[in-house]
C-alpha positions in Angstrom: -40.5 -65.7 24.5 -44.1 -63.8 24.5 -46.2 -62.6 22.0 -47.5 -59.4 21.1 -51.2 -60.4 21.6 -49.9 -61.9 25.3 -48.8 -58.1 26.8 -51.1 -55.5 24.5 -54.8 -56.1 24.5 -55.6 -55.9 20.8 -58.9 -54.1 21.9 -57.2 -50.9 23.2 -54.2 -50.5 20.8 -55.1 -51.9 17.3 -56.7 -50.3 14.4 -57.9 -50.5 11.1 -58.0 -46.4 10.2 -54.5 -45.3 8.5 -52.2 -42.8 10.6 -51.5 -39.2 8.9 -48.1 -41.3 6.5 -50.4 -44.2 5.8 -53.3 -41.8 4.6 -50.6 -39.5 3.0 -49.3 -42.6 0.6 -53.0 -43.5 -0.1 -52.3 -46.9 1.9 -55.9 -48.8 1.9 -57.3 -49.5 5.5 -55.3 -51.8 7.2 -54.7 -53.5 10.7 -51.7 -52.2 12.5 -50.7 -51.2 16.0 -47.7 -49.6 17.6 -46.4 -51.3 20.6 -43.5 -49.9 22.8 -41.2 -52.8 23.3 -38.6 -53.7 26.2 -35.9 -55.9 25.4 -34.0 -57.3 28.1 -30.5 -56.7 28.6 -31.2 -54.0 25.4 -33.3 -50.9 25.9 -37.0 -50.3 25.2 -37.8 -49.3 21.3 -41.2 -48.8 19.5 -42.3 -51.3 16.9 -45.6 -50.7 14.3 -46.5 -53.8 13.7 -49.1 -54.1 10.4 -51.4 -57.3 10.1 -51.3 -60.0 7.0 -54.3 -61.2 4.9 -53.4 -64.2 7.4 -52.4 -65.3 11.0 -49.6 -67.5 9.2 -48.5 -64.6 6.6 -44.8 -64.9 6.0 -43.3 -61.6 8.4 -41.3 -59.1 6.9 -39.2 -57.1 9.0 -38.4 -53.8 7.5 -35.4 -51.9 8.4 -35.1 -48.3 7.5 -32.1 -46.1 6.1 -29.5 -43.7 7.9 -31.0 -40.6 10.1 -34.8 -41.7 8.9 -36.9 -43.6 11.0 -39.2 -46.8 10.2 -42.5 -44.8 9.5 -40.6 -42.7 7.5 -38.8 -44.7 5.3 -41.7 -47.4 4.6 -44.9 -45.7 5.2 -45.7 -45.4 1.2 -45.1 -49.0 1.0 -47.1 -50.3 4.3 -50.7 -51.5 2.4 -49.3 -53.1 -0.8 -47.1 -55.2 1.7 -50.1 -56.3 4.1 -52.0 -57.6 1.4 -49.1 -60.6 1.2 -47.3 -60.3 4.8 -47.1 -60.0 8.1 -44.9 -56.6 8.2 -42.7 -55.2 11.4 -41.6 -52.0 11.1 -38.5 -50.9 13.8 -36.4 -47.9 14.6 -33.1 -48.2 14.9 -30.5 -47.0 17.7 -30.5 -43.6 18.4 -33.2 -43.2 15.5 -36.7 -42.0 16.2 -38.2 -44.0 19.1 -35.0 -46.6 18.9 -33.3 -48.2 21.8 -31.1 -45.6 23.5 -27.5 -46.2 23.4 -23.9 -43.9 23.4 -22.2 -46.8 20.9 -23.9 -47.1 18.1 -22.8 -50.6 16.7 -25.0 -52.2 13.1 -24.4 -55.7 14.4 -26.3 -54.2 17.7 -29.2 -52.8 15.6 -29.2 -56.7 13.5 -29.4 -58.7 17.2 -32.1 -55.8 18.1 -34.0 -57.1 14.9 -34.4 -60.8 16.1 -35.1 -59.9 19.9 -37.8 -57.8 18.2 -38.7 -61.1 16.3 -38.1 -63.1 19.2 -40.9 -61.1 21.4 -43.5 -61.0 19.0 -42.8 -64.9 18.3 -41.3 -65.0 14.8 -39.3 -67.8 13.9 -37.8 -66.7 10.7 -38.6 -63.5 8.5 -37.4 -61.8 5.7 -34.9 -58.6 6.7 -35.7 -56.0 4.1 -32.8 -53.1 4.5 -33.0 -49.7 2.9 -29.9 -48.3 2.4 -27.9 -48.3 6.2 -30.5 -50.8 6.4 -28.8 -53.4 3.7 -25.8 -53.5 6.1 -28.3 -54.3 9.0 -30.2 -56.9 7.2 -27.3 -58.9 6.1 -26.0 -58.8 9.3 -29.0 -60.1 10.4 -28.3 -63.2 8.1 -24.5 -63.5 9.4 -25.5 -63.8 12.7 -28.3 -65.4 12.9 -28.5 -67.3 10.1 -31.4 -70.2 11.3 -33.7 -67.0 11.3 -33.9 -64.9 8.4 -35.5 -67.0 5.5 -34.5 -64.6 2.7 -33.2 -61.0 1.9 -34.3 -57.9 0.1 -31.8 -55.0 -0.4 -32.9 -51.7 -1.3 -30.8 -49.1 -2.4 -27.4 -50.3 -1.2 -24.5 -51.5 -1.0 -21.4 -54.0 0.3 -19.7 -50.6 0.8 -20.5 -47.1 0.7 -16.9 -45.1 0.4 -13.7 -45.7 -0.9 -10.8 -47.2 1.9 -9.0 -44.0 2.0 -12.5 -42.4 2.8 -13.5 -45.2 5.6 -9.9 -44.1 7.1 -10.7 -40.6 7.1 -13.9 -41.2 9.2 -12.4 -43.3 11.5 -9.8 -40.2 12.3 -12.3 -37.8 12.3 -15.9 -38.6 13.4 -15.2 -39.2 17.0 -14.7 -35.7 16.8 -18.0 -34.7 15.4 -20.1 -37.1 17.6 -18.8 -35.4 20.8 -19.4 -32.0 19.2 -23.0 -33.6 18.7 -23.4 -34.5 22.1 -22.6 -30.9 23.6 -24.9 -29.3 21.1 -27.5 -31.7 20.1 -30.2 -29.3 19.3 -28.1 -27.7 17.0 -27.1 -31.0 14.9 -30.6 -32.0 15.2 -31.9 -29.1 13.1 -29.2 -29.1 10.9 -30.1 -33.3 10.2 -33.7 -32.6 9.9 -33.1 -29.1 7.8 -31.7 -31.6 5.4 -33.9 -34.5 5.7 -36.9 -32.1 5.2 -34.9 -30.5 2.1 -37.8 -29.8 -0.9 -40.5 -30.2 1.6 -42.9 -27.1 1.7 -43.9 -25.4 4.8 -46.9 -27.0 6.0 -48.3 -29.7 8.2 -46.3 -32.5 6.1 -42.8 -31.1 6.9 -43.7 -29.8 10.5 -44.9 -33.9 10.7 -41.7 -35.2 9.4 -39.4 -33.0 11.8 -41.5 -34.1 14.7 -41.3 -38.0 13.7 -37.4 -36.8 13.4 -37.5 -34.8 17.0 -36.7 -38.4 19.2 -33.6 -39.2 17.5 -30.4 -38.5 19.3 -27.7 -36.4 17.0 -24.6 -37.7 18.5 -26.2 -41.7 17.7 -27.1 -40.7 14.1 -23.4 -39.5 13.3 -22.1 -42.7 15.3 -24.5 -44.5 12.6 -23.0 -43.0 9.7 -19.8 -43.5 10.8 -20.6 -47.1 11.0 -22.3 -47.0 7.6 -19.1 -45.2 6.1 -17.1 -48.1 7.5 -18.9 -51.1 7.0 -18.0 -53.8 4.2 -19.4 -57.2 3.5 -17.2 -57.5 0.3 -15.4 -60.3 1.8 -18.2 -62.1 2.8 -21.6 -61.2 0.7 -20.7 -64.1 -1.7 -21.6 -66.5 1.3 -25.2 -65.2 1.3 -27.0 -68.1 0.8 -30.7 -67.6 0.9 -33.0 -66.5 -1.3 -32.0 -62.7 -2.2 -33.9 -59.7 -4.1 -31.9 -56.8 -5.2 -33.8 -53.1 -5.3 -31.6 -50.8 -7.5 -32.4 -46.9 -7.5 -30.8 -46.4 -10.9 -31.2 -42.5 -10.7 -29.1 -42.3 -7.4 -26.5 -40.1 -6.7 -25.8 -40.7 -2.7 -25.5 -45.1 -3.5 -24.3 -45.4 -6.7 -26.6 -47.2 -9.4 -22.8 -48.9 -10.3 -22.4 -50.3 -6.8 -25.5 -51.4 -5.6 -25.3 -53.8 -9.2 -21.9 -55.0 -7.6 -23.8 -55.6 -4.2 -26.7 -57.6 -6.7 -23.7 -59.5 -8.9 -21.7 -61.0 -5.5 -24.8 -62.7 -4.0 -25.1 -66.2 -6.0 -28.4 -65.8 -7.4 -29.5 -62.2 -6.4 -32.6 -60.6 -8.7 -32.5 -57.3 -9.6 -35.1 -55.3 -9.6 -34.5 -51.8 -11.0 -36.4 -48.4 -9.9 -36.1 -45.1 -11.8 -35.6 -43.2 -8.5 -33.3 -41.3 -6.7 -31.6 -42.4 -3.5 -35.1 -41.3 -1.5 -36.8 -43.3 -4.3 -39.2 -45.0 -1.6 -41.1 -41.4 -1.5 -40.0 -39.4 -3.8 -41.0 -42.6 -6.9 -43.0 -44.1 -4.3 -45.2 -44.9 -7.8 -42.5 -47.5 -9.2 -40.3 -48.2 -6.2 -44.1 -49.5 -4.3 -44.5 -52.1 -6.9 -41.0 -53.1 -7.3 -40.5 -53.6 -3.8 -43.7 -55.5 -3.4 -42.1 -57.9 -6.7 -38.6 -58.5 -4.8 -40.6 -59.5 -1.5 -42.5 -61.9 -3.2 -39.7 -63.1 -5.5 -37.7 -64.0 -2.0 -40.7 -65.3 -0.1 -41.5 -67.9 -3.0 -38.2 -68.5 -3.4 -37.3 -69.4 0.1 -40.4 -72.0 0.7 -41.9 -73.0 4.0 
């Protein structure tokens, strides 16, 4: 295991002046730093890695939702976090500047999360998951328990489709992802077209496409077939840590009704509840800031030394 501060000279890649998404949400001036990352035996990603009030800050590692990537999902919600913790922001597989890969598995993105951890010497942390991030957060939990300290689950879900729905995928999308692959310029545009949806024309949506332009179509549908077939119904009541519950009670993609079900199956969840849509984290960055900021520090008292 090595540290951050062991392979990057802080001099040459850290900074105190926001990037374009920091200055955008108004985020006060804090320390952050990207670092390209190689994992062995995994792939190389790119981390931004934001400083806490403290050397010993408790670490969040924040874990963003389906065809976004980290800067995207979290980047309204980067300086109210560093005034408490240490936070890690990641990319996923396929997503962004994430690990390259032609199997897109969540339980792959988790173990990604705690080699991450693992080279920038974190011994435990708190997985926050937006949306295909819940899965990936409790996963993290599953399987390596003796590491994450406590949970925060935003807009999500145990499950995202009916059974007869998850069947229907499993038929279908292999389908899809090798159309993807042949024409992957084409289901970019289409992805971003509707990731960028209510954006004007301007320098904010020409930013967002290119933060988009890394990620690899054919992953991304993998990744939603995944999402589309993932379940931790059986198992969520085992959750045993410390455990803060985001609900986006204006959502229409995750269901206000199921993400309570996610909240009511782990013993001692808290809800916290955001008028906001299912792309509350920007769109009510206002409200969902604050409550996200609440849940973190709910689970990080909560969970202790």
């Amino acid at each position: 295991m090595h540290t951050a501060r062991e392979s990057i000279s802080i001099a040459e890649t850290a900074t105190v002046e926001p990037d374009y998404w920091m200055a955008l949400a108004g985020n006060p001036p804090v320390a952050w730093r990207d670092l390209e990352v190689d994992l062995p035996g995994r792939g190389r990603t790119s981390v931004r890695e934001v400083e806490g009030p403290t050397e010993d800050a408790p670490t969040l590692v924040l874990l963003h939702g389906l065809a976004a990537t980290g800067r995207l999902n979290w980047f309204t919600s980067l300086g109210a976090l560093a005034k408490y913790f240490r936070v890690i922001v990641v990319d996923h597989r396929g997503h962004g500047r994430g690990i390259r890969t032609h199997h897109f598995r969540l339980a792959d993105c988790a173990d990604d999360a705690v080699a991450i951890a693992d080279h920038l010497d974190v011994e435990s942390m708190i997985a926050v998951g937006y949306s295909m991030g819940g899965p990936i957060a409790k996963l993290c939990w599953s399987r390596h328990p003796d590491r994450v300290r406590g949970l925060v689950l935003c807009a999500t879900a145990n499950h995202f489709v009916r059974p007869e729905a998850r069947g229907l995928a499993t038929a279908v999308w292999p389908g899809i992802v090798v159309t993807a692959r042949l024409a992957p310029k084409f289901f970019l545009n289409r992805i971003t077209d509707g990731m960028t949806r209510g954006l004007p024309e301007g320098e904010r949506r020409d930013r967002a496409i290119a933060e988009m332009a890394g990620s690899d179509p054919a992953t991304l549908m993998q990744a939603a077939r995944a999402t589309i077939r993932f379940s931790s119904r059986d198992w969520a009541t085992n959750i045993d840590i410390p455990t803060g519950v985001v609900i986006t009670t204006k959502d229409q993609l995750v269901s206000p009704k199921r993400q309570l079900q996610l909240a009511e199956s782990i013993p001692n969840a808290k809800i916290f509840k955001v008028p906001g849509d299912h792309l509350a984290c920007v769109s009510s960055a206002g409200r969902f800031v604050p409550a996200l900021v609440k849940a973190c520090r709910y689970v990080d008292e909560q969970a202790g030394d």
